[in-house]
Every structure is written in structure tokens, then in C-alpha cells.
C-alpha positions in Angstrom: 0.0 0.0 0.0 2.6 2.3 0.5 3.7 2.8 -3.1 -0.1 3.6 -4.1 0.6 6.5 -1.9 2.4 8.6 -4.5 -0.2 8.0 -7.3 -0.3 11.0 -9.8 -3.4 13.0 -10.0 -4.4 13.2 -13.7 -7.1 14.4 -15.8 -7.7 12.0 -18.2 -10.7 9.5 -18.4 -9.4 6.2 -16.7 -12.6 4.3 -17.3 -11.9 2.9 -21.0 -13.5 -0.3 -22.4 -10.5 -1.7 -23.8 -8.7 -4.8 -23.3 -9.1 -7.4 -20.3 -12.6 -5.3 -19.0 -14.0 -5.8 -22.3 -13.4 -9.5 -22.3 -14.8 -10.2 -19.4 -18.0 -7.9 -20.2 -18.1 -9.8 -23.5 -18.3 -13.4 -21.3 -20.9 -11.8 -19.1 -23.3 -10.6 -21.7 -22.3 -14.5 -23.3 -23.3 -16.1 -20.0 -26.5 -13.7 -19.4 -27.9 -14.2 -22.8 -27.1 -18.4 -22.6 -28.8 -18.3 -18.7 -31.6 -16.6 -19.7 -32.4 -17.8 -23.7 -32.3 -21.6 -20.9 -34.6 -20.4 -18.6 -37.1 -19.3 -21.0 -37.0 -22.1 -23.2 -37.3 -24.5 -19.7 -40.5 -21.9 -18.7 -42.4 -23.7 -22.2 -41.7 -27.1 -21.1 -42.8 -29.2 -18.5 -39.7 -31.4 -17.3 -37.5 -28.3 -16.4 -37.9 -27.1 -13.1 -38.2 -23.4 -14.5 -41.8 -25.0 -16.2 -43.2 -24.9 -12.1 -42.1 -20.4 -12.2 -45.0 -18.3 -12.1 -44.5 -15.7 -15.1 -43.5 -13.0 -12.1 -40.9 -15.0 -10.8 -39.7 -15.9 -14.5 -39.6 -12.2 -15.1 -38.0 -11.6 -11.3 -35.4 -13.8 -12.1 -34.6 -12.7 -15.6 -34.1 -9.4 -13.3 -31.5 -10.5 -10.8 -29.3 -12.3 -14.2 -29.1 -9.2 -15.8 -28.7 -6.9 -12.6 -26.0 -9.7 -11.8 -24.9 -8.8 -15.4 -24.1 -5.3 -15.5 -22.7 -5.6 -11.7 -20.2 -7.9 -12.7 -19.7 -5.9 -16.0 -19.2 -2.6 -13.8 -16.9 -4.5 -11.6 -14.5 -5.5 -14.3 -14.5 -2.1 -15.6 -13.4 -0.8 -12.4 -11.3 -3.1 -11.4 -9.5 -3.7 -15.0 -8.7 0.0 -15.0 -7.6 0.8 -11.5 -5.3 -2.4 -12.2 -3.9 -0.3 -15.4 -4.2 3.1 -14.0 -2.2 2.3 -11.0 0.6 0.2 -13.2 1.2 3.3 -14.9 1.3 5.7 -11.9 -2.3 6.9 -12.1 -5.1 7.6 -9.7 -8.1 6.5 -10.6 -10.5 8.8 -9.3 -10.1 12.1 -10.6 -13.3 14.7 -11.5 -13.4 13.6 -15.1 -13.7 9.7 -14.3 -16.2 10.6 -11.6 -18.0 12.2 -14.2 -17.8 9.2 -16.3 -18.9 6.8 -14.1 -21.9 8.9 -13.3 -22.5 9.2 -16.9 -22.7 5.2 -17.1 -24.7 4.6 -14.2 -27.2 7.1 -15.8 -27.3 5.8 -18.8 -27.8 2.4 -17.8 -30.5 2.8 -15.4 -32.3 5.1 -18.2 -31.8 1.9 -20.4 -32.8 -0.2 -17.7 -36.3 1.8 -17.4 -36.9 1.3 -21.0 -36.1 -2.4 -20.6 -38.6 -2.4 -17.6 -41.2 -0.5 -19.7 -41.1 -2.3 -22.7 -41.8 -5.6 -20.6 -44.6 -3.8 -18.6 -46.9 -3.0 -21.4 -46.5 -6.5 -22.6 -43.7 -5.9 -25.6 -41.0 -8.4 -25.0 -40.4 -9.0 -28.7 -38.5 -5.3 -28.5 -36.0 -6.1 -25.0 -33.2 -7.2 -27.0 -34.0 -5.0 -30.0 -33.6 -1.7 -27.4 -30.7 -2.9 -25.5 -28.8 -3.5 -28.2 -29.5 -0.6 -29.6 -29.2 1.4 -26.5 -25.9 -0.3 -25.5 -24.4 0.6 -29.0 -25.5 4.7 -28.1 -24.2 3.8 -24.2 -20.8 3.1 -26.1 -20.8 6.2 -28.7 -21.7 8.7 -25.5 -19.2 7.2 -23.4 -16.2 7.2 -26.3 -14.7 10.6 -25.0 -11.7 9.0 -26.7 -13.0 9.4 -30.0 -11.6 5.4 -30.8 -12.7 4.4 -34.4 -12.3 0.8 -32.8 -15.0 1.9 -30.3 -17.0 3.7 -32.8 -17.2 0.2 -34.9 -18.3 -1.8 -32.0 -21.0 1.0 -31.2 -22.1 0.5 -35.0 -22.3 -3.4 -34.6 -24.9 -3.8 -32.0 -26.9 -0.7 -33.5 -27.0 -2.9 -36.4 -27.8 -6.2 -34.4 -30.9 -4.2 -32.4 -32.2 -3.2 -36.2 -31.6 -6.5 -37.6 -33.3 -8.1 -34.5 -36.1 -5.8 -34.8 -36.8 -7.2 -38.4 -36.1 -10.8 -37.6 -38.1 -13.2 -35.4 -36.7 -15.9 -33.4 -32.6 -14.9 -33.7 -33.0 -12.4 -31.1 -30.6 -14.5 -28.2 -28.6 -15.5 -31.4 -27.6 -11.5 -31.8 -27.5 -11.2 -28.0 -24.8 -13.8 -28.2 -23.1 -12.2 -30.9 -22.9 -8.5 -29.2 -20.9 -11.0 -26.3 -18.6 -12.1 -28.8 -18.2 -9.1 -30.5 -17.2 -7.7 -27.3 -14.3 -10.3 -26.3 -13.4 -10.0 -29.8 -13.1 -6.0 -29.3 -10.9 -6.8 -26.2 -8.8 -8.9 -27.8 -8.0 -6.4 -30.3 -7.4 -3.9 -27.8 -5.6 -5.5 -25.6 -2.2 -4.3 -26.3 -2.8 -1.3 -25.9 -3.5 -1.2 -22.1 -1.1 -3.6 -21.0 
């Protein structure tokens, strides 16, 4: 603890989705999308034990895997930056990552209530479609970097919420493909934070 003690205060944003964070984000939304497309497709059928859910508790329980979700997703963030930021000398906290994180917790929980509305008023063909969609914005908001990479990963799950608005049935299938898109995004990216 002692050498974190002469961390330098800097300015820049230290919250960046680049490599080993967005791996691990990429996994999560993976794992999410799998757990859920399973407990959906075991809520139809009659041998699962998710066939004996009420459709509250299905919908509570789709809840907690994607609150689970973006926690773990938030914690990697965090935790893959302040790694990086303190190799390099860095605090973490400075005004402008405060100001980022704020930014993301807003945006999420403003994505979140569309989520929650959309499944209210009985439109669950348009969850994915909208987070997809509203990830990809999430990403172009939060890009004070101005990375083309970034930019391009933004642009791909726009374009899987719009496909997955015009198709029926692939919706997990695109889900699943954001995930990979995303480790496949850190991966590329990974060189350059370590």
C-alpha cells in the first residue's frame, strides 16, 4: 500500500473499455444471454424445473441475471482500469472519471427503465432490439476517446438491435453475438492497455 501513496493525479478518463474489461463484459453478456435464452425455453416445457415459475418470478429472475450482469460488468470495468491506471502511476479517481462513471450509471439505469417499460406493457419481442440498440448509443456517449475501434463496436450492436427488430426468433442469437463481439473487441485492444 505504501507505493499507491504517491499515485499521480491526472485528468484524463481512466474508465476505458479496452482490453481485459472488455473481455470479461463480453463473457458476461455471453453467460446472461445463454442463462436466460435456458430459462425461458425450460419456462415452455414441462420437465425443467423453471416449467413450475409463475411468469413473475420468471420475469424476477430474468431481473437479478441481468442486474448480476451489468454488476459484474461494472466491476470489471473498475477493477481492469484501476489495475492499469495504477501500473502506470495513475489515480483513478479524478473529477473527469467521476464524471464518467456517473454518466454510465445514468445511462444504464435510463436503459434499464426502457427495458422495464417495454416488458410492462407487454412488448417483449422489443427487449433485445432496445438494448442492443441502447448499448451501441451507451458506447458512442461514453467514447470521449473518440476510438474508431470503439466507434465500430457501437455501429455493430446498432446494427444487431435493427436487424433483431426485423427478424423473429434470432434475437438471443444476436445477443450472443454483441458477447462475442465484445471479447473480440478486447482482444484487439488489448495491447494497448497492457
Amino acid at each position: 500500500m505504501a507505493k499507491n501513496r504517491d499515485l499521480i493525479k491526472n485528468t484524463n478518463f481512466n474508465f476505458s473499455l479496452k482490453g481485459r474489461p472488455s473481455i470479461f463484459i463480453g463473457i458476461y453478456i455471453l453467460m446472461g444471454a445463454l442463462l436466460i435464452k435456458t430459462t425461458i425455453e425450460g419456462f415452455s416445457t414441462d420437465g425443467s424445473p423453471f416449467g413450475f415459475l409463475t411468469v413473475n418470478f420468471l420475469e424476477g429472475f430474468i431481473v437479478i441475471i441481468t442486474v448480476l450482469v451489468v454488476l459484474f460488468s461494472m466491476l470489471a470495468l473498475f477493477f481492469g482500469n484501476r489495475k492499469f491506471q495504477r501500473k502506470i502511476g495513475n489515480k483513478i479517481w479524478n473529477r473527469n472519471s467521476k464524471k464518467s462513471m456517473i454518466l454510465l450509471i445514468g445511462l444504464l439505469t435510463l436503459l434499464y427503465f426502457i427495458e422495464f417499460y417495454f416488458l410492462r406493457i407487454g412488448e417483449e419481442q422489443f427487449l433485445i432490439p432496445a438494448f442492443l440498440i441502447g448499448f451501441g448509443g451507451v458506447l458512442m456517449i461514453l467514447n470521449f476517446s473518440k476510438s474508431t475501434t470503439l466507434y465500430y463496436l457501437s455501429m455493430i450492436s446498432v446494427s444487431l438491435g435493427i436487424i433483431a427488430l426485423y427478424t423473429n426468433g434470432m434475437n438471443f442469437y444476436l445477443l450472443m453475438s454483441l458477447g462475442v463481439a465484445q471479447i473480440f473487441y478486447g482482444f484487439f485492444t488489448r495491447k494497448a492497455v497492457q
